[in-house]
N, C-alpha and C positions, 0 to 999 in steps of 0.2 A: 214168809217171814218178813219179809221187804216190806210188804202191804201194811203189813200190823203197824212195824217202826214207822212209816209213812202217814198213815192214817189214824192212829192210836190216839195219839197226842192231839187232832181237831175236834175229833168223836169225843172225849173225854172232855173238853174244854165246850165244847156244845152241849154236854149233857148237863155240864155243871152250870152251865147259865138256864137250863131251863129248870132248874134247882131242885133237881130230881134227890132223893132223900139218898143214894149210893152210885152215884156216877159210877165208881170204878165196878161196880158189882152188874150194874145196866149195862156198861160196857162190854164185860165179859158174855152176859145175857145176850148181847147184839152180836155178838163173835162167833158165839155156837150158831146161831138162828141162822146166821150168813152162812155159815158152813153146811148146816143140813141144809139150806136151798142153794147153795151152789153147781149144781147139780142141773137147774132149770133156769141159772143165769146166764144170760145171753148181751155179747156187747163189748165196749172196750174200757179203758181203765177210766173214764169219765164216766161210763154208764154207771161200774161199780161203785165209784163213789158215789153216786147220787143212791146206788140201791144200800149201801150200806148205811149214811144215812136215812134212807126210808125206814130202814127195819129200828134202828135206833127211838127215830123218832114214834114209830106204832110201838116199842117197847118201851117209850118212857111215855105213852101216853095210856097203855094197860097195866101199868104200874100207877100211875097217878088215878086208875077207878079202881083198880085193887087196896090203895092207902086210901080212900074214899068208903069205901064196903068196911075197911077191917084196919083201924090204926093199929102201927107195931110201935113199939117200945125199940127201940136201938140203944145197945151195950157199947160199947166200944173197947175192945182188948188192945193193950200195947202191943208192937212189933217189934220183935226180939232179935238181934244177930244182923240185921240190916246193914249195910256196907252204904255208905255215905258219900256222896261227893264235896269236895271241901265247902266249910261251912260260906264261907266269902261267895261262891260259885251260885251253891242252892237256895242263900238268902236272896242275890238280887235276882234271879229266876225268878222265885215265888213269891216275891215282892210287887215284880213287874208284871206278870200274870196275873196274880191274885188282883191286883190294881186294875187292870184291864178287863176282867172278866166282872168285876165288883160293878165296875162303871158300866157296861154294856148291862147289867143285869136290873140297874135301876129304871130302863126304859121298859118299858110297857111290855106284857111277856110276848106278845104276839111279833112285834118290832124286835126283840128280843131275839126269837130264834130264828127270824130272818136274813139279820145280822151275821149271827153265827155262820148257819147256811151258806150263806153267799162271803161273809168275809175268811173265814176260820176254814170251812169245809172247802173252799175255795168252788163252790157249786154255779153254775152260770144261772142268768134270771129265769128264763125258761124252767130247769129242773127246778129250783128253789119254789118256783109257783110251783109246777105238779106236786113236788111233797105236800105243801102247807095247805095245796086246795082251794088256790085264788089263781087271779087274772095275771100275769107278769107286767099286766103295766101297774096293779096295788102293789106287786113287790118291789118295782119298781123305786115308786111314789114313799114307800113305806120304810124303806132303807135308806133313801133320800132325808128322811124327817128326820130318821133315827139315827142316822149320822151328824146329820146335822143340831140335833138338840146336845148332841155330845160335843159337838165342837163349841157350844155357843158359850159354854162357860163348866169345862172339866173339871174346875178347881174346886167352886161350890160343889159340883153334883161327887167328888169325889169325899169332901169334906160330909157331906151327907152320910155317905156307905160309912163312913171312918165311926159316926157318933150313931149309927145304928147297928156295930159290928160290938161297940165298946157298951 
């Protein structure tokens, strides 16, 4: 249970920048997967991170050839009964979040989950390269740019996400 409450909340925020069509439903999707291969997991609580991202990242990228093969129509049902945390609390949370994850998401998708990866997932450069399947000095070079295009002027690139949101 520890793991989840620890890891839940990167894995979700990683999955929503690579703007997979039900984050929280991929999530779940990566929670089972992890569970029936734990079994053949071998390592410490840094391996697993990098393995649960792994499974993450191959199940939001066999969803994105399954939404490719076969577009779905998404419904969306209200949530009924839900227990709130005070409005004041949850507004600047997912204010600051949303704002954050908006801004990372306008870079380039590849820059994008590298980002994540390494900022969010808290993953070192080494694993970041084996998930993605490059060299650690591109991850490098690549997080380097994409931090830095964000610093160069967040106000515009935020103002951007704001008038393609509206």
């Amino acid at each position: 249970m520890e793991l989840w409450r620890t890891l839940h909340p990167p894995l979700l925020r990683y999955l929503t920048v690579r703007r997979n069509d039900s984050p929280e439903d991929l999530a779940s999707e990566t929670w089972l997967q992890v569970i029936r291969d734990l079994s053949s997991f071998q390592g410490d609580s840094r391996d697993f991170r990098a393995f649960l991202f792994t499974v993450a990242r191959n199940r939001a990228i066999d969803q994105g050839r399954a939404r490719a093969a076969r577009p779905l129509v998404l419904v969306a049902d209200p949530i009924e009964g839900q227990a709130a945390p005070s409005a004041e609390t949850a507004a600047l949370e997912q204010v600051s979040t949303r704002s954050a994850l908006d801004l990372v998401a306008t870079l380039p998708a590849d820059q994008a989950e590298m980002v994540m990866l390494r900022v969010v997932a808290g993953l070192d450069v080494a694993t970041v390269a084996a998930i993605v399947g490059k060299k650690p000095g591109t991850v490098r070079v690549s997080i380097h740019r994409a931090l830095r295009t964000l610093a160069r002027d967040p106000q515009v690139r935020s103002d951007r996400v704001q008038e393609e949101v509206v």
